[in-house]
Structures are given as structure tokens and as C-alpha cells.
Backbone as JSON, one array per atom type, in Angstrom:
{
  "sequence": "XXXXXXXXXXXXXXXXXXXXXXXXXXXXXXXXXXXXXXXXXXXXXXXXXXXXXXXXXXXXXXXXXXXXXXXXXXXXXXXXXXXXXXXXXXXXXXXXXXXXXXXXXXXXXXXXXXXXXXXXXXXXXXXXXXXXXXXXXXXXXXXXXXXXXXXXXXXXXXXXXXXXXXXXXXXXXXXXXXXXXXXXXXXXXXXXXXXXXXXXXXXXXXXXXXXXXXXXXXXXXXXXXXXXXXX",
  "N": [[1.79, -2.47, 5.84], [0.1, 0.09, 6.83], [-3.06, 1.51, 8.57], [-5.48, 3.75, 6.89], [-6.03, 5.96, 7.67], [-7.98, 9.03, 9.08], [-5.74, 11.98, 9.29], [-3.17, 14.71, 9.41], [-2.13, 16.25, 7.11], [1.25, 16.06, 5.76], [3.52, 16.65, 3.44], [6.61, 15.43, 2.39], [10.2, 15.07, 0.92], [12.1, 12.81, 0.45], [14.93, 11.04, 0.69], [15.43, 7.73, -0.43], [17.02, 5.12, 0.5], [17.78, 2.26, 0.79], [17.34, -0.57, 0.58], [15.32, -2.19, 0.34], [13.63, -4.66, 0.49], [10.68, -5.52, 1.34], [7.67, -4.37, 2.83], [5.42, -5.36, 4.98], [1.95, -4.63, 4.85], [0.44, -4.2, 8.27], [-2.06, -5.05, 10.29], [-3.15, -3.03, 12.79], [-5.23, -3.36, 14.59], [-7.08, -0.92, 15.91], [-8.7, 1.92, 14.34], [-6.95, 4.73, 14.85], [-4.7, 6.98, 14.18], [-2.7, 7.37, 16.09], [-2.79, 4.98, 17.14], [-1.61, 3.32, 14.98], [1.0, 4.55, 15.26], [1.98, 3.42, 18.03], [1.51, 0.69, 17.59], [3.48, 0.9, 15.79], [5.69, 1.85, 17.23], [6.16, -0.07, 18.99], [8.2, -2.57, 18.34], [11.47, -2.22, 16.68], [11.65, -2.84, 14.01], [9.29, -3.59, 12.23], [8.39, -4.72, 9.7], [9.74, -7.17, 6.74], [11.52, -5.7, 5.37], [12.3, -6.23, 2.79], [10.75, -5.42, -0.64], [7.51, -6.37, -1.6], [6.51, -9.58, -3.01], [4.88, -9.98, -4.88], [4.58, -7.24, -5.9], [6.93, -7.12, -6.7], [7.03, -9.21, -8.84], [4.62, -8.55, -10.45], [5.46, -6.35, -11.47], [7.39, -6.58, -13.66], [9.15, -5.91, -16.38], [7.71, -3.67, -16.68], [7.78, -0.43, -17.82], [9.21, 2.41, -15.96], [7.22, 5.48, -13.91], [4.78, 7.35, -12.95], [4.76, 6.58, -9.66], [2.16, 5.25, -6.77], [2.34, 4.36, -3.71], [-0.06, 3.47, -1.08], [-0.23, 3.11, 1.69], [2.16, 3.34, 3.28], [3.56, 1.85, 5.05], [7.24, 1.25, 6.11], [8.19, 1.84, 4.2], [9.9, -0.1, 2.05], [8.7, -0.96, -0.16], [7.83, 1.34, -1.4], [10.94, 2.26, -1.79], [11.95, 0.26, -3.05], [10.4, 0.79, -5.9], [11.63, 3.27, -6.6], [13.99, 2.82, -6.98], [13.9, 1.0, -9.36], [13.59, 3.31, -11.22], [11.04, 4.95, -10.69], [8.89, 7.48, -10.67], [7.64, 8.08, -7.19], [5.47, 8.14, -5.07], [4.1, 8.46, -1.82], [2.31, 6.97, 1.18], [1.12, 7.61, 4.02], [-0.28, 6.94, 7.42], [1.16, 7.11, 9.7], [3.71, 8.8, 11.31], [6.06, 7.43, 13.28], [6.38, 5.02, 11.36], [6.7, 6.78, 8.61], [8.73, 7.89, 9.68], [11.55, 6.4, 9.88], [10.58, 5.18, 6.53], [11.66, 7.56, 5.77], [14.43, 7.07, 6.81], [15.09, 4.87, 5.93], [15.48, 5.11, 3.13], [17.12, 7.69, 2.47], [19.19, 6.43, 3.18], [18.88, 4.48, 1.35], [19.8, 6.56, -0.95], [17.93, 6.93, -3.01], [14.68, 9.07, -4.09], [11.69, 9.63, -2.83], [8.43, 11.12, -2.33], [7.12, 11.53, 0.5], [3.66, 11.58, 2.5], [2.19, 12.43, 4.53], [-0.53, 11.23, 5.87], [-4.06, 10.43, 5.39], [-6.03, 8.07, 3.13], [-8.1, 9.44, 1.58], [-7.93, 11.78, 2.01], [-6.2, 12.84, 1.49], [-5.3, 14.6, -0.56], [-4.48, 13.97, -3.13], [-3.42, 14.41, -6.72], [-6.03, 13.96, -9.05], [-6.0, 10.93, -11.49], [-3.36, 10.82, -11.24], [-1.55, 8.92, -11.65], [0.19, 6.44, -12.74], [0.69, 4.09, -11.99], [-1.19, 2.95, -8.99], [-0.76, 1.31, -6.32], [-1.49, -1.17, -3.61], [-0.63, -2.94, -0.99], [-1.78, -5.03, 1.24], [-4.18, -3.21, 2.96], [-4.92, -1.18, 5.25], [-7.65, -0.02, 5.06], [-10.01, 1.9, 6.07], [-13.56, 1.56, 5.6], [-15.22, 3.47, 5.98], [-14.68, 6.08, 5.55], [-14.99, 8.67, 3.81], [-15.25, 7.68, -0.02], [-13.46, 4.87, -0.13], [-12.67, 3.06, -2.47], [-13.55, 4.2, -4.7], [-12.02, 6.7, -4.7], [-8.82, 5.11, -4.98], [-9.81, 4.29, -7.76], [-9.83, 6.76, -8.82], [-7.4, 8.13, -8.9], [-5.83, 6.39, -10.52], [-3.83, 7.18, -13.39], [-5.19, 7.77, -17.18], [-4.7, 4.78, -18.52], [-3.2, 3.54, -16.65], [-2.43, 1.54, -13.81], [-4.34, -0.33, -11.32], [-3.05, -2.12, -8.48], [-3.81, -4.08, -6.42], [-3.37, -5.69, -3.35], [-4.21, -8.09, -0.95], [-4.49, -10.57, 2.18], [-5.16, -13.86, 1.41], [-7.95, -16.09, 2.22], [-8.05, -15.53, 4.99], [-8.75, -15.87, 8.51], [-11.55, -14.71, 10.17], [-12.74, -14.78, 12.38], [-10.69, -15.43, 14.53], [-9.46, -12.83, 13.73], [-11.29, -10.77, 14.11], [-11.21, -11.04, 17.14], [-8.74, -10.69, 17.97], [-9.47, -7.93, 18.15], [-9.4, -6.61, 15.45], [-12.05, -5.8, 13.18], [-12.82, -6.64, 9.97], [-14.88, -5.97, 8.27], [-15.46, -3.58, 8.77], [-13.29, -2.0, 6.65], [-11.79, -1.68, 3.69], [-12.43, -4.21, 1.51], [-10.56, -6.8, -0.7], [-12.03, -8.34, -1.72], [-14.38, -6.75, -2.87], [-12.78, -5.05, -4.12], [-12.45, -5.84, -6.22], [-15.09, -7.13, -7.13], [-15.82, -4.13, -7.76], [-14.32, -3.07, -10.18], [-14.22, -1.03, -12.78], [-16.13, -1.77, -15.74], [-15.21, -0.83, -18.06], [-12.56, -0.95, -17.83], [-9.46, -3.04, -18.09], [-8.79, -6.26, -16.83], [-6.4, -7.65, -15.33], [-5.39, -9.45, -13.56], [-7.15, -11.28, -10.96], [-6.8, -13.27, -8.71], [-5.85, -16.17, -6.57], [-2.63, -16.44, -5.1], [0.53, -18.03, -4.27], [2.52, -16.99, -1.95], [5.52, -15.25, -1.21], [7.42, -14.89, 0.97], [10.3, -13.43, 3.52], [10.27, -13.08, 6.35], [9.84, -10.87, 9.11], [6.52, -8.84, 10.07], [3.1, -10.72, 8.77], [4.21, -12.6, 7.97], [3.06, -15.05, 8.5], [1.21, -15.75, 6.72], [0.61, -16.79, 3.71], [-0.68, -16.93, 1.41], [-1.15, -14.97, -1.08], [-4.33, -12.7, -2.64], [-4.82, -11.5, -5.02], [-5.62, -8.54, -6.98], [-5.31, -7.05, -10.23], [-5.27, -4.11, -12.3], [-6.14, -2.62, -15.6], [-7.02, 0.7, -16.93], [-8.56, 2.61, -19.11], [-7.13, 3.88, -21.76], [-8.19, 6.03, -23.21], [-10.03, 7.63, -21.11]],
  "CA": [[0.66, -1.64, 5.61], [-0.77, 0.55, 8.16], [-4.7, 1.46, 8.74], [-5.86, 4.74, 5.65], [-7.51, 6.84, 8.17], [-7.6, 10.9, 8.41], [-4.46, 12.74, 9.8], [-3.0, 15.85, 8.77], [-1.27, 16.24, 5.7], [2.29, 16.44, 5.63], [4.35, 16.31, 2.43], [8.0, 15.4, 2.63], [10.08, 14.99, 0.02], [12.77, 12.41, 1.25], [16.1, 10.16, -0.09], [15.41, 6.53, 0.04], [17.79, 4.22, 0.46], [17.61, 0.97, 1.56], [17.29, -2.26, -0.35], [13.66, -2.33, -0.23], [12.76, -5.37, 0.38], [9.0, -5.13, 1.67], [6.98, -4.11, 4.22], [3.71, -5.73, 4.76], [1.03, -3.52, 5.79], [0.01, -4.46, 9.53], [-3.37, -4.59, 10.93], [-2.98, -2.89, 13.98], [-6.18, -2.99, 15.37], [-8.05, 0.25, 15.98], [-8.08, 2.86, 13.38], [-6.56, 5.87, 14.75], [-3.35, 7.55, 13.74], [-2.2, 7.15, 17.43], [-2.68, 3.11, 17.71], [-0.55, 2.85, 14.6], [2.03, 5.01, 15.83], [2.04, 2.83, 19.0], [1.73, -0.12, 16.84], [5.21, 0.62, 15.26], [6.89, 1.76, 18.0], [6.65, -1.48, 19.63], [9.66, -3.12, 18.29], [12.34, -1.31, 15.9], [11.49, -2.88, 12.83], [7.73, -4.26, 12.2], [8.44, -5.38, 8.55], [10.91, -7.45, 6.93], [13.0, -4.74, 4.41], [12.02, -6.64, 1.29], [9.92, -5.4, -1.11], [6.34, -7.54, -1.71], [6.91, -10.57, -3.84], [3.96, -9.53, -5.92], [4.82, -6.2, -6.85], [7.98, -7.69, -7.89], [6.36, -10.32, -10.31], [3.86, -7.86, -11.5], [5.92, -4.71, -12.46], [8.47, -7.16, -14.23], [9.47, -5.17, -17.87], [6.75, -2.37, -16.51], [8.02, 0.88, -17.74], [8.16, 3.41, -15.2], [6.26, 6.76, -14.73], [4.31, 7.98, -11.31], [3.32, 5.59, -8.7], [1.33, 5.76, -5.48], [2.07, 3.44, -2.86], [-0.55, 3.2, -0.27], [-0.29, 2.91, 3.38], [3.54, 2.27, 2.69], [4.51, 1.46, 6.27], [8.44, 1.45, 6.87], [8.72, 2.09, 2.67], [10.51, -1.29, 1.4], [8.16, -0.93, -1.92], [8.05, 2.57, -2.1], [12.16, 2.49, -2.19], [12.3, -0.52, -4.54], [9.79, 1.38, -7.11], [12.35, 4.55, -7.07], [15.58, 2.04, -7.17], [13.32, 0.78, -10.61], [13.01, 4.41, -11.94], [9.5, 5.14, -10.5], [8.48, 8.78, -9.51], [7.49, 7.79, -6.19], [4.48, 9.2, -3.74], [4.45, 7.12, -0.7], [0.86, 7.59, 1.78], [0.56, 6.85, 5.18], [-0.9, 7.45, 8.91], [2.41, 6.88, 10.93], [4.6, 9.58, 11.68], [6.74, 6.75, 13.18], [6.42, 4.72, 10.36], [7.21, 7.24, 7.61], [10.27, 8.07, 9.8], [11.71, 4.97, 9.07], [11.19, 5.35, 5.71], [12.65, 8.25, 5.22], [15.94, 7.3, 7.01], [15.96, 3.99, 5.09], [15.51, 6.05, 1.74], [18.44, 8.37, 2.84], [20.41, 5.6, 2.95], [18.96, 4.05, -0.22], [19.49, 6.87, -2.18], [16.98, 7.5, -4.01], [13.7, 10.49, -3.54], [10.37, 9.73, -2.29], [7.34, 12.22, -1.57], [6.25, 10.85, 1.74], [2.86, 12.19, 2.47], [1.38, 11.93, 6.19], [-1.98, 11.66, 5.74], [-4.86, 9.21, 5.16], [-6.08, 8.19, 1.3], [-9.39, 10.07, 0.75], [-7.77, 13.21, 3.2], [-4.84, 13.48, 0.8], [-5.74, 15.81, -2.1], [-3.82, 13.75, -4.23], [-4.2, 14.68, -8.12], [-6.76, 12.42, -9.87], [-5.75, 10.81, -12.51], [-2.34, 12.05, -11.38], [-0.69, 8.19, -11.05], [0.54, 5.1, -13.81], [0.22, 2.88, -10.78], [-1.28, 2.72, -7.5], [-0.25, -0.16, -5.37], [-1.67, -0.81, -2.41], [-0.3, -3.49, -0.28], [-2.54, -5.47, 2.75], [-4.12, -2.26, 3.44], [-5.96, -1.17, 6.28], [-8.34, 1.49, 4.11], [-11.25, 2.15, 6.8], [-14.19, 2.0, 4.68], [-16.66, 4.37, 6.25], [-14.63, 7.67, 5.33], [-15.21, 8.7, 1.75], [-15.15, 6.32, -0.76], [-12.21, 4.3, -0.58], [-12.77, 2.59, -3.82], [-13.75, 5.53, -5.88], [-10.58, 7.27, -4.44], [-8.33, 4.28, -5.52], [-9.29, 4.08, -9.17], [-9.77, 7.79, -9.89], [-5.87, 8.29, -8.75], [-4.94, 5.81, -11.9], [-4.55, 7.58, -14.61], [-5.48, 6.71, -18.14], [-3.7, 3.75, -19.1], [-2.37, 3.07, -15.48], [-2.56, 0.15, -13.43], [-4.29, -0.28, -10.1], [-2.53, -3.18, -8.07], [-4.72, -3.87, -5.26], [-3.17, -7.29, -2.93], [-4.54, -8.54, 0.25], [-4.39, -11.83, 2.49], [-6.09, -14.72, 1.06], [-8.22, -17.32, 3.58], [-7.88, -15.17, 6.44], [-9.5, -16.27, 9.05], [-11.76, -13.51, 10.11], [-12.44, -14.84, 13.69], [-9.42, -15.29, 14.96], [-8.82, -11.67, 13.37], [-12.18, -9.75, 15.57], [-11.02, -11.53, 18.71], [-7.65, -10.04, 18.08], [-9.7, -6.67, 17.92], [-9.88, -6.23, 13.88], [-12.96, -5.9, 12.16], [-12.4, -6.31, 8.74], [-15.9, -5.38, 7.93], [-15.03, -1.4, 9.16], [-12.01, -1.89, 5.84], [-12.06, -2.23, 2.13], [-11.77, -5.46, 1.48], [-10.35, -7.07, -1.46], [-13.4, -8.97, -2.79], [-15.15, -5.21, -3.01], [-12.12, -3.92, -5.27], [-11.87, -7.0, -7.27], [-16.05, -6.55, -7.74], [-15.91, -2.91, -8.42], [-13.36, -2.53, -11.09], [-14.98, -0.29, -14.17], [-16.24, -2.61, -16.9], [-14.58, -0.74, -19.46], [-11.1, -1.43, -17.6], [-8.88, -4.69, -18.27], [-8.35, -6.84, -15.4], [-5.28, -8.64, -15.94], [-5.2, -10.48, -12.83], [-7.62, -11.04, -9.44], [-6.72, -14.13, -8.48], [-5.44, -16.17, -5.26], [-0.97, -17.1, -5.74], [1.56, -18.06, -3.4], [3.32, -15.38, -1.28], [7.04, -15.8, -0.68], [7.9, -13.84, 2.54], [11.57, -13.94, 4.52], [10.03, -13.03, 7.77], [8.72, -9.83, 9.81], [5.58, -8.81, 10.06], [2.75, -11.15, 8.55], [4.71, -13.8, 7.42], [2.5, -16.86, 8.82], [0.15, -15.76, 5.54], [1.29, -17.77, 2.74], [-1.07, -16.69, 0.22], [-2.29, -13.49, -1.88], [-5.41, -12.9, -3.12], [-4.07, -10.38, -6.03], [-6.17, -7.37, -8.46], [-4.99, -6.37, -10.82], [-6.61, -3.43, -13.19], [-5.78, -1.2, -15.9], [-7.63, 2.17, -16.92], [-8.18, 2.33, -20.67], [-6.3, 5.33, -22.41], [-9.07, 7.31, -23.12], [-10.49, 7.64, -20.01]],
  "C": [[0.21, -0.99, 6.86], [-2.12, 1.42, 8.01], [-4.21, 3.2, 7.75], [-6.78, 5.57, 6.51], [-7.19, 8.04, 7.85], [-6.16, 10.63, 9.3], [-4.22, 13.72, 8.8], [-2.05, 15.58, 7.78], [0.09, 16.94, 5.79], [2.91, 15.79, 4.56], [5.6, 16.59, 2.66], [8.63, 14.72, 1.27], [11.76, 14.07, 1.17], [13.5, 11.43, 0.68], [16.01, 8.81, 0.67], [16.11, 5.92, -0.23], [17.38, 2.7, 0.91], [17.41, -0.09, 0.18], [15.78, -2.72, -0.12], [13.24, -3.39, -0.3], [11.59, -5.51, 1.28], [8.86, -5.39, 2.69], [6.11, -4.93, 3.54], [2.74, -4.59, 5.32], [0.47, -4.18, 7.02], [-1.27, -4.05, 9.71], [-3.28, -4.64, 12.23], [-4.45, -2.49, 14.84], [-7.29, -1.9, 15.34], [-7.57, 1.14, 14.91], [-7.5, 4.16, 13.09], [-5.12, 5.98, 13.93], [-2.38, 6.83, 14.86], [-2.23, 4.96, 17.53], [-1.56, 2.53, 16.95], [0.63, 3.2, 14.94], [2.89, 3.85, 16.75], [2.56, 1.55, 18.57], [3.58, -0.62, 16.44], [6.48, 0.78, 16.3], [7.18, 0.76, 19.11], [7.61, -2.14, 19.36], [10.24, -1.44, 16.74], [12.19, -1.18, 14.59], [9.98, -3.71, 13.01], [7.76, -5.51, 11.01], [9.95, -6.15, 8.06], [12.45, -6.76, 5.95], [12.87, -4.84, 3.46], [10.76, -6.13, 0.48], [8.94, -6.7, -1.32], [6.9, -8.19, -3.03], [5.93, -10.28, -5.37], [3.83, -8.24, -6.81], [6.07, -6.3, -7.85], [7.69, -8.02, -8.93], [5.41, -9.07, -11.11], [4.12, -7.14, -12.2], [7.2, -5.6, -13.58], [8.42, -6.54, -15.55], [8.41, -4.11, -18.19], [7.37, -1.5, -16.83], [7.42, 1.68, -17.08], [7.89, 4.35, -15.28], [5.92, 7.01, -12.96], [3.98, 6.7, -10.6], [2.93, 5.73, -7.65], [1.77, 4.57, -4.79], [1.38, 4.0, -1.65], [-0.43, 2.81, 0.73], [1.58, 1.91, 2.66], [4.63, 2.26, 3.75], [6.17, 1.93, 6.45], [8.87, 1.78, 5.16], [9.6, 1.26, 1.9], [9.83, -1.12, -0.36], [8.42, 0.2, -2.42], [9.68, 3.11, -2.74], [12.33, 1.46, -3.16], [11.75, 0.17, -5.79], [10.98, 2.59, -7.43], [13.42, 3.83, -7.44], [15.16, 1.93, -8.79], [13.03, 1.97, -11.7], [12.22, 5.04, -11.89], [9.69, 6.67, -9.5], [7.56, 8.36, -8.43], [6.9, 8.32, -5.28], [3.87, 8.31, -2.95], [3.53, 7.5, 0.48], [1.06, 6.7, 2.84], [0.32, 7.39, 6.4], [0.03, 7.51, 10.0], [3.19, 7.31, 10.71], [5.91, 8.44, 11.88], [7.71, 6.13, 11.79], [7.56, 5.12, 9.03], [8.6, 7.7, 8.31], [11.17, 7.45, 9.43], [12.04, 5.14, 7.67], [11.97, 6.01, 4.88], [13.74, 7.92, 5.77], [16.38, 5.62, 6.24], [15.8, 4.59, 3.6], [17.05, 6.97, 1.28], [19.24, 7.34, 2.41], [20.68, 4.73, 1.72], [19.46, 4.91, -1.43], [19.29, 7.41, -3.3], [15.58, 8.56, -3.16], [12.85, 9.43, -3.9], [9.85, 10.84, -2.08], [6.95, 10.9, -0.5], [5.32, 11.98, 2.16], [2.03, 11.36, 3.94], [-0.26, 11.59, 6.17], [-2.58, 10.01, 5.12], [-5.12, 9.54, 3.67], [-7.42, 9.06, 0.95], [-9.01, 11.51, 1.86], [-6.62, 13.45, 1.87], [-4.34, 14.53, 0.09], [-4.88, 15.25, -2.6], [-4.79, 14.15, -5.47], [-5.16, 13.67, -8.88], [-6.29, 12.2, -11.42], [-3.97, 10.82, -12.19], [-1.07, 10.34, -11.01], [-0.57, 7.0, -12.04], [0.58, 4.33, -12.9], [0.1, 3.38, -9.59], [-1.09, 1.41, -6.94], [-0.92, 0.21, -4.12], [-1.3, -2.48, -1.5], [-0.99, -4.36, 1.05], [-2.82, -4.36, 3.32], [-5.17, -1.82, 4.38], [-6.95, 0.18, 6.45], [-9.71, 1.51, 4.92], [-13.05, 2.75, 5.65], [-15.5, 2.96, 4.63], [-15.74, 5.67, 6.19], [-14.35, 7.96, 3.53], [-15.45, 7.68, 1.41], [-14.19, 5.86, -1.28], [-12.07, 3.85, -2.1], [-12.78, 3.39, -4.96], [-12.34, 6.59, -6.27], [-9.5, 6.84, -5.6], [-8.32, 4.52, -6.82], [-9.76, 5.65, -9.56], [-8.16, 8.43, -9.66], [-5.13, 7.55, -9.94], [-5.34, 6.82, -13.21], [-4.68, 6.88, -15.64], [-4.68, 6.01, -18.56], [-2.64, 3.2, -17.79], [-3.42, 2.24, -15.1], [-3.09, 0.43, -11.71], [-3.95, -2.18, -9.59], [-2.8, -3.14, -6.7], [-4.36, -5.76, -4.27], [-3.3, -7.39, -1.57], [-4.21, -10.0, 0.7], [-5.28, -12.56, 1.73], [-6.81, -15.48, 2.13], [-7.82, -16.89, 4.87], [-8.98, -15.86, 7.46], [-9.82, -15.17, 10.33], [-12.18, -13.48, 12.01], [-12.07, -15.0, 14.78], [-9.22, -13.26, 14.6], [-9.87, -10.61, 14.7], [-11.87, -10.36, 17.02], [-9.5, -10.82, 18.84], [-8.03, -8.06, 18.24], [-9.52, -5.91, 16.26], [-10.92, -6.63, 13.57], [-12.97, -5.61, 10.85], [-13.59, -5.91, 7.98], [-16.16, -3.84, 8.02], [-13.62, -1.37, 7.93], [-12.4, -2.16, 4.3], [-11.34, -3.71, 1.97], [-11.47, -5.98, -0.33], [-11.54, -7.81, -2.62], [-14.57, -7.9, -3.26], [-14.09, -4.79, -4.12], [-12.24, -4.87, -6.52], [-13.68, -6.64, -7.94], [-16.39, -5.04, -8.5], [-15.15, -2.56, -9.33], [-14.72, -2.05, -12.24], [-15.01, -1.61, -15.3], [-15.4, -2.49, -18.23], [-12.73, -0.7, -19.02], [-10.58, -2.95, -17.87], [-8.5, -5.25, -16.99], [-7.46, -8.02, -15.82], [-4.75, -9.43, -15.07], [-6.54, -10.92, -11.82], [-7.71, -12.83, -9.13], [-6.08, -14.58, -6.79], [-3.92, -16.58, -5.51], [-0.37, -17.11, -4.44], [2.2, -17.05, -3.28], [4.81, -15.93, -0.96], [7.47, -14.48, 0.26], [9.28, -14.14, 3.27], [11.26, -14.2, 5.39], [9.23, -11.68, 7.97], [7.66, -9.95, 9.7], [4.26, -9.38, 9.25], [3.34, -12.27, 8.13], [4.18, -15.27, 7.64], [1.43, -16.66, 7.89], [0.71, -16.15, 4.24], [0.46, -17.75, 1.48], [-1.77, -15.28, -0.02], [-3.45, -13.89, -2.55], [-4.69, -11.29, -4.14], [-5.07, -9.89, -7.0], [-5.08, -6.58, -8.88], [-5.31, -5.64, -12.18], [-5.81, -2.37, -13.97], [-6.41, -0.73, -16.61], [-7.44, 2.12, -18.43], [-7.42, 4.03, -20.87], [-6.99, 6.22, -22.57], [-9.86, 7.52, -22.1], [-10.14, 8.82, -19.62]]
}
């Protein structure tokens, strides 16, 4: 995952390859464009290739359709969702980053839209997505309204799949220089879901991780929401 701030909007339309197994989204600290950049280009790979264990389990006999992945780091999910059939629009703040995923896409593949840009800068279509996913994401919550964003991008009868750390421990995290109080946090999406939506999960489940980036977090805290039809 990498931090949902502004940046300019670049749409790329780009062949994913790779075997997709998942990124995590990284909390790199400060919330520019530039820190994540920096962020990634510290080692070669950040994440570990595999798609998230949870989008696995959740989309299991999902028919697909549009989906959004959110801050979608080095693109491990965003290329498993296209491997699965999924029209594929893939959001994030790191030039780096999305390089990456476009050259593991290439090699996967399969097409992605990769879209440079932060989530309430995007002009994505509303309504315009059968799932958003968003991954450990580092959605800065003082520009727009992250939340509002989020579920007016599902459209009717789509699914928002919203999964963060569980039992973080938050001061250890501001001594590292994250304030997770400047972020949308998961216990905000899990409260705000629309009443007249179904919530078919928000719970805490075991994470199964290979390695890279977060891997000493061993549990999700998992939403999951879907948008009634007439909506």
C-alpha cells in the first residue's frame, strides 16, 4: 500500500504480468508523493509478489466486472484481479511504484489502467466500480472525504473491501514517524458503512503472508460491504 495523497494524474494503460502474489501497502511515514517514491526506491522489491490472502478468500466464486484497487503499490492484487477476469483500475502516489507494476504486468500479461494520482484527486467515475479494494492503505484523512470517496466509487450492487492491520500498536508506529490519526482508519470505514448496505464481513482473521514488506502483522481486521442494487 502506499500513502492516498494528491499528485498529478496520470493514466496508463499497461500489460500485467506477473503472478501476483501481493503487495502490502507500506506506511512510509510522511505523506508526500516524494517520501513514497523514496520509500520504494530503497530496496528493489518492497512487497512480497503475492496477492493479499484476503482478497483471495473473499473474491472466491466472485464474478468479475470493474474493480478499483487502491494505493496498489508494486500491483500483485491489481495483476491477480486481471489474471481472474477483472477490468482492472489500479491508484497510486508512486511513480516508482507503479513502474514496477507495470513491468510486472508486461510480463504477466494481462491490462491494467494504472492511474498516478491520489483517491479523492482522481476523477474516477462514481458509481463507476463492482469492487473497490483497498489494501493497508495509507488514505490521509484531511483531504476530501476519504470515506465518502470510497463508497460512492462502488457501484450498485458492488462490494467495498476495505482491510487493514489489526492490534497495531500505535506507539511504536508515531515514534517510527506515522500518525495514524492524519489516515482513515479502519474502525471509521467499518462505522460508516450506509445502513441500507449489507455488511458481509468486518471482523478481525488470520493473515497468511510469505514475507516482504509487513509480514511481522499476523492479523487483519477485514470490511466488508455491499451497495444495494438500487442505489
Amino acid at each position: 500500500m502506499t500513502a492516498m495523497t494528491h499528485d498529478s494524474h496520470e493514466h496508463d494503460h499497461g500489460h500485467d504480468h506477473g503472478h501476483g502474489h501481493g503487495h502490502g501497502h507500506g506506511h512510509g511515514g510522511g505523506g508526500g508523493v516524494l517520501d513514497w517514491d523514496e520509500h520504494y526506491s530503497s530496496e528493489e522489491r518492497i512487497w512480497s509478489g503475492n496477492p493479499n490472502h484476503a482478497l483471495v478468500t473473499e473474491l472466491a466464486g466472485v464474478v468479475p466486472g470493474r474493480a478499483l484497487d487502491v494505493g496498489c503499490g508494486e500491483g500483485a492484487d491489481a495483476i491477480w484481479l486481471a489474471q481472474q477476469g477483472w477490468e482492472v483500475t489500479a491508484l497510486d502516489v508512486s511513480s516508482v511504484a507503479l513502474d514496477r507494476a507495470r513491468a510486472a504486468a508486461a510480463e504477466a500479461g494481462v491490462e491494467v489502467t494504472w492511474v498516478h494520482a491520489g483517491l479523492t484527486e482522481a476523477g474516477l467515475p462514481g458509481g463507476g466500480f463492482d469492487l473497490v479494494s483497498a489494501f493497508y492503505p495509507a488514505i490521509p484523512g484531511d483531504v476530501g472525504d476519504p470515506l465518502d470517496t470510497l463508497l460512492g466509487l462502488v457501484a450498485p450492487g458492488g462490494t467495498l473491501l476495505f482491510v487493514h492491520h489489526a492490534d497495531v500498536d500505535w506507539t511504536e508506529a508515531r515514534e517510527r514517524g506515522f500518525d495514524p490519526d492524519s489516515y482513515l482508519q479502519v474502525e471509521e470505514v467499518a462505522a460508516g458503512i450506509p445502513g441500507d448496505w449489507t455488511v458481509v464481513a468486518s471482523e478481525k482473521r488470520d493473515r497468511e503472508i510469505s514475507g516482504g514488506g509487513g509480514a511481522q502483522h499476523h492479523v487483519d481486521q477485514v470490511v466488508r460491504a455491499v451497495r444495494p442494487s438500487g442505489s
